[in-house]
N, C-alpha and C positions, 0 to 999 in steps of 0.2 A: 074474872073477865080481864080480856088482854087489851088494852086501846095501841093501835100503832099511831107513831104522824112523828113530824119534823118541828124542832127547832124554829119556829118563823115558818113566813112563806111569802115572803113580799123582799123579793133580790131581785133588782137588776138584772144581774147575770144569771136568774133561770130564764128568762128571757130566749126562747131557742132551746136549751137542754129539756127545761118543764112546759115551758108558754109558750104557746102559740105564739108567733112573732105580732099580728096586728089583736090579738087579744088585751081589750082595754083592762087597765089595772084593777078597777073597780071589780073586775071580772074573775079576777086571780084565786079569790079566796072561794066562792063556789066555784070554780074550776078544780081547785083543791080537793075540795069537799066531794067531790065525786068520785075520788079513791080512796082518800085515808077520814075517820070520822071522829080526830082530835087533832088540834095543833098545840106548842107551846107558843105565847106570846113574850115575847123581848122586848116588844117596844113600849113595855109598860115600867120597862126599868128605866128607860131614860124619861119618861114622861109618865106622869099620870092619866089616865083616857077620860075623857071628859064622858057622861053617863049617855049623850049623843052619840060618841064613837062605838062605845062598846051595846049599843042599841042596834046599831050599825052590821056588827061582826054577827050581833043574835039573829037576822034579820037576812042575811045572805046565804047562811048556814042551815042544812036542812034540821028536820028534830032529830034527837037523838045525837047531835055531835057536842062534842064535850072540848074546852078550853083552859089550858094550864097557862096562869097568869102569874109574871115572874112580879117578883115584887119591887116597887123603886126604889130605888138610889139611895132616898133617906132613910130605910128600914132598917137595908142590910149593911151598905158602904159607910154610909153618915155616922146615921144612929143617935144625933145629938140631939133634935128634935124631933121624934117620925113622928108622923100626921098621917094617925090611922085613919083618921074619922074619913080625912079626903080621899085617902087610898080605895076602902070600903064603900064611899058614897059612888067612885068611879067604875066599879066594876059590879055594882048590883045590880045593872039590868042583866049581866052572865049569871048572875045568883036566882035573880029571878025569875030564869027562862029555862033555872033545872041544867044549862049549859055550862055551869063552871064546875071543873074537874077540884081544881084544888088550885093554891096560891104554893109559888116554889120560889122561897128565900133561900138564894143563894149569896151566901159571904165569901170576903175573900180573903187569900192565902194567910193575911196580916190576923184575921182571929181565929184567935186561938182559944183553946182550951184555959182558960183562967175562971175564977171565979166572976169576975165582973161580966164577962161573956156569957157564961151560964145565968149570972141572973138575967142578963139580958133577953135570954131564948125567953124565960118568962114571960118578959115587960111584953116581947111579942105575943107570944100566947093570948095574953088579955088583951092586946090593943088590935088582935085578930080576929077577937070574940070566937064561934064557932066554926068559924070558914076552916072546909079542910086544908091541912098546912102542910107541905115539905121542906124539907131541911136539907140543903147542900150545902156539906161543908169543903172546903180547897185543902185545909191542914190535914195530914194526917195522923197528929196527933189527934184529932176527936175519934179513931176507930178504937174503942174500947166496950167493953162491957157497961161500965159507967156508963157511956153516954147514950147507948142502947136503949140502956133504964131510964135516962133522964128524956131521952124522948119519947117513950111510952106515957110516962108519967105526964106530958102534957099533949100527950095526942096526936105529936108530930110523927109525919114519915120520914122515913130517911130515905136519899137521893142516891140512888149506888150510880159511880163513874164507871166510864172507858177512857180514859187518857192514857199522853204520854208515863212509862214509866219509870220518870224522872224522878229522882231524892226529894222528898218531901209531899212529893204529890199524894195524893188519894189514892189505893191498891181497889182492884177490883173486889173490893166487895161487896156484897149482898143481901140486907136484912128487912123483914118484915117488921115497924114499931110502929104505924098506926094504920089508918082507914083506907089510904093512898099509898101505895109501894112506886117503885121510880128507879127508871135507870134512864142515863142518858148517855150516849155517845159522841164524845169531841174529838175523834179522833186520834192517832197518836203521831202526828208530826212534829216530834221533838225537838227538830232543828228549828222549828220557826215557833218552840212555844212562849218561851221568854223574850226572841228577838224576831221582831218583825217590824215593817214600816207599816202595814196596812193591817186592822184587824183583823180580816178575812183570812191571814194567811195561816193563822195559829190555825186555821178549821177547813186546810187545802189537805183533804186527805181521803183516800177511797182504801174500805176495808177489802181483804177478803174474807170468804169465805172460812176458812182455817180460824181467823182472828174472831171469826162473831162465833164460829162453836162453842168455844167457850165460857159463853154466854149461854147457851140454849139452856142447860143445867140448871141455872142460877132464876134464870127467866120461868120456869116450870115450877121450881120451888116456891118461887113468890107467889105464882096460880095457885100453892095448892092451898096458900093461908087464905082466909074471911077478908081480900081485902081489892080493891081497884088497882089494876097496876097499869101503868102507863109508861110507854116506853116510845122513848125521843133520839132523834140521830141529830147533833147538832154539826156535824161535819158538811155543811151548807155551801159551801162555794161550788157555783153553776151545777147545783140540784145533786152534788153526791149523798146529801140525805137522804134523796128520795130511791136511790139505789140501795141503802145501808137497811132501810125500812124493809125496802123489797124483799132483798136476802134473807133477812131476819123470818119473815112471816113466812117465806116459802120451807125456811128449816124449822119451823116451828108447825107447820101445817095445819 
């Protein structure tokens, strides 16, 4: 089974592209919910959601729609103390409402493939307990055989990208290691990936058609394994996700 949807869904500037211009905020997420039946959540990385917010999200959502919830700051970035027990106390009303997809730890460019990292996938693992888990990595040293195995072996999925491609970055690839498969799309605006003043601008970019083909392939093979895949356009400024999504589902049919 395919789930499409977007990166977020609570910008400013879909405002007019996605939202009806006097459409109240509170509004946005079932407005949402009326064409695509998962989103990623982002704002869990800067904050933890209190078990009121994410009561909230179960709440405006009709059944059957599903939430990929990124994991915070201290999981992936930190790391020094994560504080699973809060992370998990935050987001079990999505666990208990049968609406949470999976949790997707994404780390960044700086981990790397060492042994202390790999025990670390671990330390995650257990302080995740059963929740299904994705793993995106930024290095590209983690595409190896090795690390294939070592994410079977705890369960995890792997996060396949679309980005710039830049030296070091993550290559398009694509593999099936646990319960959750995952791709995500952040565009490839090279020029603004390292250097931008505003975040939004590493994720100012509209595919075409040609660029997401080669995708289809990859996207079919993960259908055909035993597993949920989920697939996200995180190229969100003023709703070109909501176009990347479009594309994709209409070449996919």
């Amino acid at each position: 089974m395919i789930r499409f949807g977007t990166s977020g869904f609570s910008y400013e500037d879909w405002i007019g592209p996605v939202y009806p211009k006097d459409l109240p905020k509170w509004q946005w997420l079932p407005f949402y919910s009326q064409e695509f039946d998962t989103v990623e959540l982002n704002v869990t990385y800067y904050r933890v959601p209190s078990a009121k917010t994410a009561a909230g999200w179960v709440e405006r959502t009709p059944e059957g729609f599903l939430f990929s919830v990124k994991a915070h700051k201290s999981l992936t970035h930190e790391r020094m103390e994560p504080d699973f027990e809060t992370f998990r106390e935050g987001i079990e009303p999505l666990a208990r409402s049968g609406k949470l997809a999976c949790v997707l730890a994404q780390f960044p460019f700086s981990f790397h493939p060492t042994a202390d990292n790999t025990d670390y996938l671990s330390l995650l693992r257990n302080g995740l307990s059963d929740i299904p888990t994705v793993i995106e990595f930024r290095d590209h040293a983690w595409v190896s055989e090795e690390t294939f195995s070592l994410l079977e072996s705890l369960d995890f999925g792997y996060c396949a990208v679309d980005e710039p491609r830049l030296r070091g970055l993550m290559p398009p690839v694509s593999r099936a290691s646990g319960p959750v498969s995952y791709v995500r799309f952040h565009g490839r605006n090279a020029e603004k990936w390292w250097k931008h003043e505003h975040a939004w601008e590493r994720y100012d970019y509209t595919y075409s058609e040609q660029e997401l083909e080669e995708w289809i392939p990859k996207i079919q093979d993960l259908d055909s394994e035993d597993a949920l895949v989920l697939v996200y356009a995180n190229n969100h400024f003023r709703g070109q996700s909501i176009d990347t999504i479009r594309k994709l589902r209409q070449m996919l049919g």
